[in-house]
N, C-alpha and C positions, 0 to 999 in steps of 0.2 A: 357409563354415566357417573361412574364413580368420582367423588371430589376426597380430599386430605381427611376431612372428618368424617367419610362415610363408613358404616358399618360393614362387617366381611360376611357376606352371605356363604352358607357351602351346602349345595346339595349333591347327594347322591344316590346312588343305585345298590341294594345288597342281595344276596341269596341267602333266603333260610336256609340251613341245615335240615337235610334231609326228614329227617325224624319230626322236625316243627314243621315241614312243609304238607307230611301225610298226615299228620296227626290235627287235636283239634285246636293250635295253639299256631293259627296260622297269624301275622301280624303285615299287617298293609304296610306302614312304616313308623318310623320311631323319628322322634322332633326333640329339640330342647324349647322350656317353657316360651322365650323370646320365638319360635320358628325360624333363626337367623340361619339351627342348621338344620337341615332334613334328607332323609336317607326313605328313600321308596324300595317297596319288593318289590322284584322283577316282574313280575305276573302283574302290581299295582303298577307300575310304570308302564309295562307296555299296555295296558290297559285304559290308563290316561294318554296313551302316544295314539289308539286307535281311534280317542274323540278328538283329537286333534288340541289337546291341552297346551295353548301358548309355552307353561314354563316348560312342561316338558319337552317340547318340541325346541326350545332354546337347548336345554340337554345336550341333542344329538349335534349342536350346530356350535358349541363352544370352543372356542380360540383353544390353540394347544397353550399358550401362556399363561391359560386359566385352569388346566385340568391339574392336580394335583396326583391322580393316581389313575388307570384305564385299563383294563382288564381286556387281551386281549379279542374276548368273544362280544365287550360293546361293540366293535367296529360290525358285527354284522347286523345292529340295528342302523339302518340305513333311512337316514329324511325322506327319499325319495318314497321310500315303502308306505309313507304314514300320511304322506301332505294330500292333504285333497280340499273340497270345496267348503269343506266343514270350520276351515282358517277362518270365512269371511265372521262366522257366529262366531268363533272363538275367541280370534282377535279384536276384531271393528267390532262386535258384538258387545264385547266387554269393555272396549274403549265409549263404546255409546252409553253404558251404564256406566261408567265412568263421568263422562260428561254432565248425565244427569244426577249423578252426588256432588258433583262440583257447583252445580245451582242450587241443589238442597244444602250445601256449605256457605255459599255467599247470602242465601239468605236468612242462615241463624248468625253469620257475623255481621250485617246488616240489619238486621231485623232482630234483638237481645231481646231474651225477655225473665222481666226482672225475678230473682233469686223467691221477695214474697209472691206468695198465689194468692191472688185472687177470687172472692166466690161469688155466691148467688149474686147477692147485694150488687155486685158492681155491674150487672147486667139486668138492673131491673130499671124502669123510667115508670114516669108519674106525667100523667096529663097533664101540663100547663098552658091554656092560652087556647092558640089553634096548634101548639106544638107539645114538645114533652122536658123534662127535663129530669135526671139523674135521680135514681131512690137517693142515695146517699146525702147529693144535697138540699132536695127536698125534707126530708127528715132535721138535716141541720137548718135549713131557713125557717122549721116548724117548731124547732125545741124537742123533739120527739124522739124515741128511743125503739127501735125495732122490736126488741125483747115485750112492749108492751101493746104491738101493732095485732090486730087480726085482719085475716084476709080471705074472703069467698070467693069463689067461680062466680063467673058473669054469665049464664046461661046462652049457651051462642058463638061464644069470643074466646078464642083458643088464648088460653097462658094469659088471660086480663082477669086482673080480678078488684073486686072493692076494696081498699084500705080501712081500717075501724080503730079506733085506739078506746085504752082502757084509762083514762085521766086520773078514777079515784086510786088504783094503784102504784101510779107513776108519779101520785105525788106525794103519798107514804111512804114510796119506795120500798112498799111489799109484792107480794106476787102478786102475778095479775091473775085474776078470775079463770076457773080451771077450762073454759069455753076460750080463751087467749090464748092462742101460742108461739105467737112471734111473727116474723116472718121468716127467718129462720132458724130450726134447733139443728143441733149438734147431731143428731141422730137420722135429719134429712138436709144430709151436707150436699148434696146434687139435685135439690128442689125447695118449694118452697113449702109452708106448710100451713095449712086452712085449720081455719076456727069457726066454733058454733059460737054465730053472733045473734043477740034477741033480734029478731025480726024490726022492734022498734026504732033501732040507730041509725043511725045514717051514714053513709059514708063520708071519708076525709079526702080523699080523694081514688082517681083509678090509675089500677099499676099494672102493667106490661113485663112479663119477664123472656128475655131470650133467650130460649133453651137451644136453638141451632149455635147463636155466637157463644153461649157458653161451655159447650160440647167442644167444640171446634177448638176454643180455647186451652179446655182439658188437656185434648189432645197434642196440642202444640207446646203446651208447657211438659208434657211427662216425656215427647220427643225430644224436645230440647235441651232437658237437660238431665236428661241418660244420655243425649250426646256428649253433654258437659264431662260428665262421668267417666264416658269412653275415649275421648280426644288424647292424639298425642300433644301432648301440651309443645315442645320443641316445635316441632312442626307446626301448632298452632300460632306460636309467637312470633315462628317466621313470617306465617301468611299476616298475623298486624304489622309485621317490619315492613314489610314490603309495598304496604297497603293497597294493595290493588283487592282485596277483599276474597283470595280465592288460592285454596291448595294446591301452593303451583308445583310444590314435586309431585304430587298427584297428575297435575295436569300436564307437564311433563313426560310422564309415563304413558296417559293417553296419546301424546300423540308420536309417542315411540311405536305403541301397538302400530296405529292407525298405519304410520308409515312402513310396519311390517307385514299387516296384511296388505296394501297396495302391492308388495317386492314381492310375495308369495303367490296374489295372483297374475304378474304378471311375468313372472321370471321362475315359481314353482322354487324359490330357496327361501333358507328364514337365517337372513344377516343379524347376529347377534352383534357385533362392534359397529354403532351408529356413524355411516359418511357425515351425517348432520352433528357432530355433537354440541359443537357450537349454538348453534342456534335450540338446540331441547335444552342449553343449559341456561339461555337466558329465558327462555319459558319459566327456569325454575328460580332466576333469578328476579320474576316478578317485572320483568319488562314490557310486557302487552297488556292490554286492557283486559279483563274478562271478558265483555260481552265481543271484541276483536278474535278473542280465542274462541270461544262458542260457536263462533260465526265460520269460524275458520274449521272446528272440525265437523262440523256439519256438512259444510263443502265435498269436503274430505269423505266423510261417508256416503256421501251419493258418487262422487268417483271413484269408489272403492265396490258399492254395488253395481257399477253398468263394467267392470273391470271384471267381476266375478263372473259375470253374465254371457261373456266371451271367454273366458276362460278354459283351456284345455283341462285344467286338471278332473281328477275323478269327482265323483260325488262326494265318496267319501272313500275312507283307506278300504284295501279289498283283505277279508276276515280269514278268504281263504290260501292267503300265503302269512297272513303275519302268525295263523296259529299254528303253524308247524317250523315256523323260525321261531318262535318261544318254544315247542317242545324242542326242538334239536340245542338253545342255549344252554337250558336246562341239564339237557342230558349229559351234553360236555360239561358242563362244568361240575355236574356232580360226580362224573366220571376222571376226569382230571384230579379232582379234587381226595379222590378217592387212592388214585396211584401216585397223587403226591405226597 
């Protein structure tokens, strides 16, 4: 699926040395900061090859035009040994989670939410009429200043409370009376905050605050934009070139899985150079609709379920031949390695 500008991925396979392997400085594998390249121990590779790990299972199944160096004792890790029923979770599994970050992506590029946050204020209303309308411009149609507002519980009336203001302060432009405290301080920046009002006032009007919409809120702005934080911007700017509103290398690669688990339970191999490539590369070229693709792997994964369902293959790989073909690799090669 490679194109002129894409990046060169290299994964491999290593043996500790003996002495790191018995001791307590055993190491799974080692990566560069980007992950472009990575090298697995052999004991972590076949250990990911026994849950049925899509990359790794591409490993055993790579073109000889792509291998760059092969030791003769890989060849006795064998596809057959590893593939069993465990592909549909690993593959279509993870293509389905795939899918679903792909609607969690079109709807923060769809749905922005702006850089300022928002607080209490902007989720509070004011009775007006037989309806409500907005603290914010409530308070502006009033002349009134929150800083000078107090607010009680309505005995009864969840998050409603009376409005009071404090006049003779607000137009000294001193503080207001130590029974005022706003509606809201700095110190109850996720609510609002009540005041001892004399019994004899009256209110100015009643306020409604939404704790469910402004939780919700929270939570959508510190998702949203730690996603900001984390995004590949490149690939971000594609999916606005393109605008179809959705990670199409991403989607792309879904449904290269998809079409790899269908091949695995139907034929029990795992085709690493795509018949289709053509057509995954206008996936990534931004030529279908979103919700055309959505619809499309959905399909896909219920043909992909009633496929598995019939399927000869195992449950899953059998524990008791692949762990005496890791001790025999082992032993060669640190046998070998010893008389070379």
């Amino acid at each position: 699926m490679d194109l002129p500008d894409s990046d060169t991925d290299i994964k491999g396979v290593f043996v500790l040395p003996l002495d790191k392997y018995y001791g307590l400085d055993y190491i799974k594998q080692v990566n560069n900061e980007s992950n472009d390249i990575v090298f697995y121990e052999l004991k972590r590779f076949v250990e990911l090859l026994s849950v049925n790990n899509p990359n790794m299972l591409e490993m055993l199944a790579v073109p000889p035009d792509c291998i760059l160096y092969k030791h003769p004792l890989f060849d006795l890790l064998k596809p057959g040994l590893f593939i069993s029923k465990l592909c549909q979770k690993t593959f279509a599994g993870y293509a389905f989670s795939q899918v679903k970050r792909a609607k969690g992506l079109n709807k923060k590029i769809v749905n922005p939410i702006a850089a300022e946050k928002l607080n209490v204020l902007d989720f509070c209303y004011v009775v007006k009429g037989q309806g409500s309308i907005r603290l914010r411009k409530w308070l502006e149609i009033k002349g009134l200043k929150q800083e000078y507002c107090g607010l009680v519980n309505i005995s009864h009336m969840k998050n409603v409370y009376g409005i009071y203001y404090d006049f003779e302060a607000a137009e000294s432009g001193g503080e207001s009376s130590p029974g005022f405290r706003g509606i809201i301080r700095k110190e109850d920046v996720n609510g609002v905050s009540l005041s001892r009002i004399p019994k004899s006032m009256k209110p100015l009007g009643i306020m409604s605050f939404n704790v469910e919409a402004y939780s919700k809120y929270c939570r959508d702005y510190k998702e949203y934009w730690d996603w900001v934080k984390r995004r590949n911007e490149a690939r971000y700017r594609d999916t606005i070139a393109h605008g179809k509103n959705y990670d199409a290398k991403n989607m792309m690669h879904t449904f290269r899985l998809l079409d790899m688990a269908a091949e695995i339970a139907k034929e029990g191999k795992i085709i690493v150079k795509r018949p289709n490539r053509d057509e995954l590369l206008d996936i990534r070229k931004g030529k279908f609709l979103y919700d055309e693709l959505v619809a499309k792997a959905e399909a896909k994964l219920r043909e992909i379920e009633t496929l598995f369902e019939v399927s000869k293959l195992p449950e899953r790989p059998d524990k008791t031949k692949i762990n005496p073909l890791l001790v025999k690799i082992r032993k060669d090669f640190y046998s070998k390695d010893r008389l070379g």
